[in-house]
TIVO-2410 file (N, C-alpha, C; in nm, 3 decimals):
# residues 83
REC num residu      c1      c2      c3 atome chaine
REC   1      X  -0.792  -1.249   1.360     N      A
REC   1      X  -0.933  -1.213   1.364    CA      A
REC   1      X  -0.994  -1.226   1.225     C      A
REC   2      X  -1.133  -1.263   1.243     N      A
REC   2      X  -1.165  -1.268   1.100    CA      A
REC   2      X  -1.212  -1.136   1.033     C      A
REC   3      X  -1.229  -1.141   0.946     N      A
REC   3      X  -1.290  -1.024   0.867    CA      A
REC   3      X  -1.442  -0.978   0.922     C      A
REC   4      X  -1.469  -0.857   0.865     N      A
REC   4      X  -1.618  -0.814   0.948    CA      A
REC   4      X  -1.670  -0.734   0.830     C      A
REC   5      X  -1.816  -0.724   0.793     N      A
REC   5      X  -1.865  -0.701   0.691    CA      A
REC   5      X  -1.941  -0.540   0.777     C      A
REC   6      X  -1.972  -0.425   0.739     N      A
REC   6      X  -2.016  -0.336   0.740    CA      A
REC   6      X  -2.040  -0.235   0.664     C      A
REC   7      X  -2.150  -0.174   0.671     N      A
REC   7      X  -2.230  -0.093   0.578    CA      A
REC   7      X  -2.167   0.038   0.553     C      A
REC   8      X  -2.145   0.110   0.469     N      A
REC   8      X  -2.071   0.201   0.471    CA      A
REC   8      X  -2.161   0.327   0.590     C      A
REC   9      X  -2.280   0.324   0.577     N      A
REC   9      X  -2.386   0.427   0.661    CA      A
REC   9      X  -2.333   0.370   0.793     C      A
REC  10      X  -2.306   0.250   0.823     N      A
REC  10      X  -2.255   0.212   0.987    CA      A
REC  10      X  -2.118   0.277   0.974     C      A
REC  11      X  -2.019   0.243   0.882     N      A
REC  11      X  -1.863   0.288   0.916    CA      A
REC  11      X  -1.883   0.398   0.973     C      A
REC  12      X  -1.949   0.457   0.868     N      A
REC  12      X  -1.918   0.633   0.884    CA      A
REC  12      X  -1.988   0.645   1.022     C      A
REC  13      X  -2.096   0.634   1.049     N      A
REC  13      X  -2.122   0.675   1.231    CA      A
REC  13      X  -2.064   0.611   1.313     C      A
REC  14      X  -1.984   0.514   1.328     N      A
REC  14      X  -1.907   0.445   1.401    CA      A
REC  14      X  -1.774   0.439   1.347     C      A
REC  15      X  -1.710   0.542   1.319     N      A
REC  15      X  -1.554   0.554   1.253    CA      A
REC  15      X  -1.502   0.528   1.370     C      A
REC  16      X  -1.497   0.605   1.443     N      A
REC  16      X  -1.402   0.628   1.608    CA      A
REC  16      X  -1.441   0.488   1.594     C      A
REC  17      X  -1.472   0.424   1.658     N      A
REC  17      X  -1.472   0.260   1.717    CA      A
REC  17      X  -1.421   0.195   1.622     C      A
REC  18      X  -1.468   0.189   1.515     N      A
REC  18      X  -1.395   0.105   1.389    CA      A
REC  18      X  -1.297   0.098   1.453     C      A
REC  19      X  -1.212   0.217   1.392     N      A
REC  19      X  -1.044   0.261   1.442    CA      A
REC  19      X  -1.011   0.205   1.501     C      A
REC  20      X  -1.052   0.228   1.671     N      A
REC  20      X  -1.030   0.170   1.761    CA      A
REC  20      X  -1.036  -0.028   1.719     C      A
REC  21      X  -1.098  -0.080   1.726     N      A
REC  21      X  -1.097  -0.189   1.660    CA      A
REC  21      X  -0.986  -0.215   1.552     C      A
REC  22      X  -0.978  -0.173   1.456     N      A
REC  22      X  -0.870  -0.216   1.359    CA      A
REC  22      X  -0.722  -0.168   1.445     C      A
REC  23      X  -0.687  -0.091   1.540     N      A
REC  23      X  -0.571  -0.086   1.604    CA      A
REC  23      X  -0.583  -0.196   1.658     C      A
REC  24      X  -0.656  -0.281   1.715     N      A
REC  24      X  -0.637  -0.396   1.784    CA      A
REC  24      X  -0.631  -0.533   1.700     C      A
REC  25      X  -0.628  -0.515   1.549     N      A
REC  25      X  -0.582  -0.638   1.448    CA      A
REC  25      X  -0.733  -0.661   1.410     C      A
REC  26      X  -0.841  -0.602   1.420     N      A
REC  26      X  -0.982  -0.634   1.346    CA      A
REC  26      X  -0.944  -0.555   1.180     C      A
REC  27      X  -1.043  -0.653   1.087     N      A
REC  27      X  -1.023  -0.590   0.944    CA      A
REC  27      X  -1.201  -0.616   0.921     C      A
REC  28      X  -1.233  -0.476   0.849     N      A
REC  28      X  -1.296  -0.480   0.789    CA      A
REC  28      X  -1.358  -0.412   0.665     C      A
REC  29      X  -1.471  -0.509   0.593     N      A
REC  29      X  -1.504  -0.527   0.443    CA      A
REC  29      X  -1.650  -0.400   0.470     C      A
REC  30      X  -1.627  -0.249   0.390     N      A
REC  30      X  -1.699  -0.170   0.400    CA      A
REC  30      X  -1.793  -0.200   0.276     C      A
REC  31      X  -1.930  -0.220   0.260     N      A
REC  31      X  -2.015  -0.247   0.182    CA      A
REC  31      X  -2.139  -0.140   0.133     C      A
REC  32      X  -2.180  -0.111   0.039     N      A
REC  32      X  -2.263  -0.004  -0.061    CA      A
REC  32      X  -2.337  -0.093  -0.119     C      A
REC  33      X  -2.457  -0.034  -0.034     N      A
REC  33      X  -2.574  -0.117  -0.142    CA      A
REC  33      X  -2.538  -0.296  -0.116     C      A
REC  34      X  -2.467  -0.341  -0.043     N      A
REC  34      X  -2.405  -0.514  -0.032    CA      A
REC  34      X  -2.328  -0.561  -0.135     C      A
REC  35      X  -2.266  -0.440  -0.181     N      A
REC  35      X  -2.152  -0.466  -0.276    CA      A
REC  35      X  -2.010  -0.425  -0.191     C      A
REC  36      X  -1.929  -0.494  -0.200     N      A
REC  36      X  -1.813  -0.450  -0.078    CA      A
REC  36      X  -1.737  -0.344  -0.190     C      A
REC  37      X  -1.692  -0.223  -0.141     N      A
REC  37      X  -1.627  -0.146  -0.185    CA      A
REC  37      X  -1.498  -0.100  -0.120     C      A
REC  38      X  -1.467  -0.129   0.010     N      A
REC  38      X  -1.341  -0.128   0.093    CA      A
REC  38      X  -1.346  -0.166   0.164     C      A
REC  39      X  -1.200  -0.196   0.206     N      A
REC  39      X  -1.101  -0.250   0.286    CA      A
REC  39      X  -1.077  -0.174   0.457     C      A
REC  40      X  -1.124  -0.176   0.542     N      A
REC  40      X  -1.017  -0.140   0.635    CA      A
REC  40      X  -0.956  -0.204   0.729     C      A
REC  41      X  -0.823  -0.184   0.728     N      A
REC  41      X  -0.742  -0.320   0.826    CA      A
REC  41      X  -0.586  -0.244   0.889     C      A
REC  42      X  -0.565  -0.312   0.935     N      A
REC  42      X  -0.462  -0.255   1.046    CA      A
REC  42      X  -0.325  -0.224   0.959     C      A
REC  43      X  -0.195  -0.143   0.945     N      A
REC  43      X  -0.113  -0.107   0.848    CA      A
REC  43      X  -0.018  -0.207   0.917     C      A
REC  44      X   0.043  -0.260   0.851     N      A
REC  44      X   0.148  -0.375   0.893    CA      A
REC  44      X   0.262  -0.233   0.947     C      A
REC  45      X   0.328  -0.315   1.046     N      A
REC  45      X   0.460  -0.255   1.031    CA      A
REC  45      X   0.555  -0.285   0.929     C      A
REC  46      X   0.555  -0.377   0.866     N      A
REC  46      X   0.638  -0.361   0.762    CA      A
REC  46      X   0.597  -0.365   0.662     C      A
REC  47      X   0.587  -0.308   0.550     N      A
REC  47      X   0.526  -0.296   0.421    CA      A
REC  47      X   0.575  -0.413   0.350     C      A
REC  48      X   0.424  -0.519   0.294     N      A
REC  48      X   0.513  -0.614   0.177    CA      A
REC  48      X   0.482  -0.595   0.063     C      A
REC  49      X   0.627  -0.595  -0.029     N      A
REC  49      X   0.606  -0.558  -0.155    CA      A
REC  49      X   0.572  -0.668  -0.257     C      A
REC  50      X   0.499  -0.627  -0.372     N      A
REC  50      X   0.467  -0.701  -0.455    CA      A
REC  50      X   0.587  -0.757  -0.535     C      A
REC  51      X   0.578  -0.923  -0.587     N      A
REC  51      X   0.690  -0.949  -0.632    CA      A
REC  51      X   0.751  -0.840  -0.787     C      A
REC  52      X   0.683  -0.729  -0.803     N      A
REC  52      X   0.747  -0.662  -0.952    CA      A
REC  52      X   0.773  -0.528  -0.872     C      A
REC  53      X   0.709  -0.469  -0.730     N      A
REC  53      X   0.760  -0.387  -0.704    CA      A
REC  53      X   0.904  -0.412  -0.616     C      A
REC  54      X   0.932  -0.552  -0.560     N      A
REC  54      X   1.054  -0.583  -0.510    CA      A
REC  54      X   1.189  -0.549  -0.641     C      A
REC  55      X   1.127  -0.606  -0.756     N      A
REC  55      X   1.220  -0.624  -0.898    CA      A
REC  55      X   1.273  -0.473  -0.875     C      A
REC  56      X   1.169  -0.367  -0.870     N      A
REC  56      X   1.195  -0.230  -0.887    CA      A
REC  56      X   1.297  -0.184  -0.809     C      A
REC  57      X   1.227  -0.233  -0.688     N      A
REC  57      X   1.342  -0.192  -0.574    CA      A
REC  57      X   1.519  -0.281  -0.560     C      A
REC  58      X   1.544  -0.390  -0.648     N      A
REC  58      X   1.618  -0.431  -0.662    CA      A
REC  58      X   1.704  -0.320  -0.766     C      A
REC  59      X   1.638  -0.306  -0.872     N      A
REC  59      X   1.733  -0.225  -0.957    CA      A
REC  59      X   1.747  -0.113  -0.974     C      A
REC  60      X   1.673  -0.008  -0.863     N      A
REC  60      X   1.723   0.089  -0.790    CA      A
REC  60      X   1.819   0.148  -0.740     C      A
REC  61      X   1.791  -0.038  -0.619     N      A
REC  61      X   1.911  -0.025  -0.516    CA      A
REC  61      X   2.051  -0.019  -0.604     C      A
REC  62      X   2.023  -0.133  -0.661     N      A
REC  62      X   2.150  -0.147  -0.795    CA      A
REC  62      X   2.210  -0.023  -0.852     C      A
REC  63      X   2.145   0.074  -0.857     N      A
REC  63      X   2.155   0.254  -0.981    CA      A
REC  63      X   2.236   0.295  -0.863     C      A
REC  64      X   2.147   0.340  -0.753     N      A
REC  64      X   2.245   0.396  -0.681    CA      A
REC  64      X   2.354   0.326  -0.581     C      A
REC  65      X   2.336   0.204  -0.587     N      A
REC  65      X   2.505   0.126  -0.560    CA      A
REC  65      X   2.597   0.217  -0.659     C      A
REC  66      X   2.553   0.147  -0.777     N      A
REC  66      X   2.646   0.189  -0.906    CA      A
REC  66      X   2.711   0.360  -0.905     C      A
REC  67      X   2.594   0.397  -0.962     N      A
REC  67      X   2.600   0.588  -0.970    CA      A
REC  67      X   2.605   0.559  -1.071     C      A
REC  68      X   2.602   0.680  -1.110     N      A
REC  68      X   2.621   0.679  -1.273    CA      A
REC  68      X   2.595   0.878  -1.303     C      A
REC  69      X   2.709   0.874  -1.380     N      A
REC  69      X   2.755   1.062  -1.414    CA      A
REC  69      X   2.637   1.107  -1.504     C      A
REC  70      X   2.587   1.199  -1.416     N      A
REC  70      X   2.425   1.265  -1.517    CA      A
REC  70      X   2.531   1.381  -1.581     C      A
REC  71      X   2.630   1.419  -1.599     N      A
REC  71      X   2.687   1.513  -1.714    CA      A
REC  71      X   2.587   1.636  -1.718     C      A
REC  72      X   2.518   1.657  -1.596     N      A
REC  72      X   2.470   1.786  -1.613    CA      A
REC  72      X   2.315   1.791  -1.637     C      A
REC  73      X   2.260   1.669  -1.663     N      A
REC  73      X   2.135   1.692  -1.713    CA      A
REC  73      X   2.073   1.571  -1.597     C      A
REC  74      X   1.939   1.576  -1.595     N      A
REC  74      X   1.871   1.454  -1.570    CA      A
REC  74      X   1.838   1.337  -1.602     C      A
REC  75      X   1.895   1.202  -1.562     N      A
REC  75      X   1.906   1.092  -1.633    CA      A
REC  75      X   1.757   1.045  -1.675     C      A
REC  76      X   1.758   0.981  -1.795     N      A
REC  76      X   1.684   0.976  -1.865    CA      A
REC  76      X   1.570   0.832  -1.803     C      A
REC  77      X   1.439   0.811  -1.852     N      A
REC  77      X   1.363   0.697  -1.742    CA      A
REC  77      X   1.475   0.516  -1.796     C      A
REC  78      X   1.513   0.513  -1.908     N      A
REC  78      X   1.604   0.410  -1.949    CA      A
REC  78      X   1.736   0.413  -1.901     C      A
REC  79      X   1.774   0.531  -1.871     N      A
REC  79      X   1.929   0.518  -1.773    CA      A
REC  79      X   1.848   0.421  -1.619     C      A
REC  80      X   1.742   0.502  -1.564     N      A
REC  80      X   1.693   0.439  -1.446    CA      A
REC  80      X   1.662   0.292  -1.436     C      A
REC  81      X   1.595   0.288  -1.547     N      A
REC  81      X   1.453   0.151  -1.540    CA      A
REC  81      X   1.547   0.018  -1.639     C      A
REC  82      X   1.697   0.067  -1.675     N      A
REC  82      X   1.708  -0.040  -1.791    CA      A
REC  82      X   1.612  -0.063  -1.907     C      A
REC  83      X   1.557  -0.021  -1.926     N      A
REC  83      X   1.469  -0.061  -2.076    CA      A
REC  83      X   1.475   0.052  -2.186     C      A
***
């Protein structure tokens, strides 16, 4: 579906339908004054990550593959993040 342009004074009195609409794969561009200020569109079922938040989640996964002995304290953001 393509995108749909609406006024923010329309969203808001027509929320319920929006809704209804964006559950069915409609997206639309909420506009102020004819400046677009948001987004509303349907939530994927699967979340896609950005290629630097994938990196993150790679070397995460990596920490806790690994483990690593906190000796009692809380590991530090460079034990986590490598840097």
């Amino acid at each position: 579906m393509d995108e749909k342009t609406i006024s923010l004074r329309d969203a808001n009195q027509q929320f319920a339908e929006i809704v209804r609409q964006v559950e069915s794969g409609q997206t639309y561009i909420v506009t102020r004054r004819g400046e677009p200020v948001a987004r509303i569109e349907p939530v994927s079922k699967k979340r896609k990550l950005t290629p630097a938040q994938e990196a993150a989640w790679k070397r995460v996964r990596r920490v806790m593959e690994k483990g690593f002995d906190l000796g009692g304290k809380a590991p530090s953001r460079k034990d986590i993040h490598g840097r």
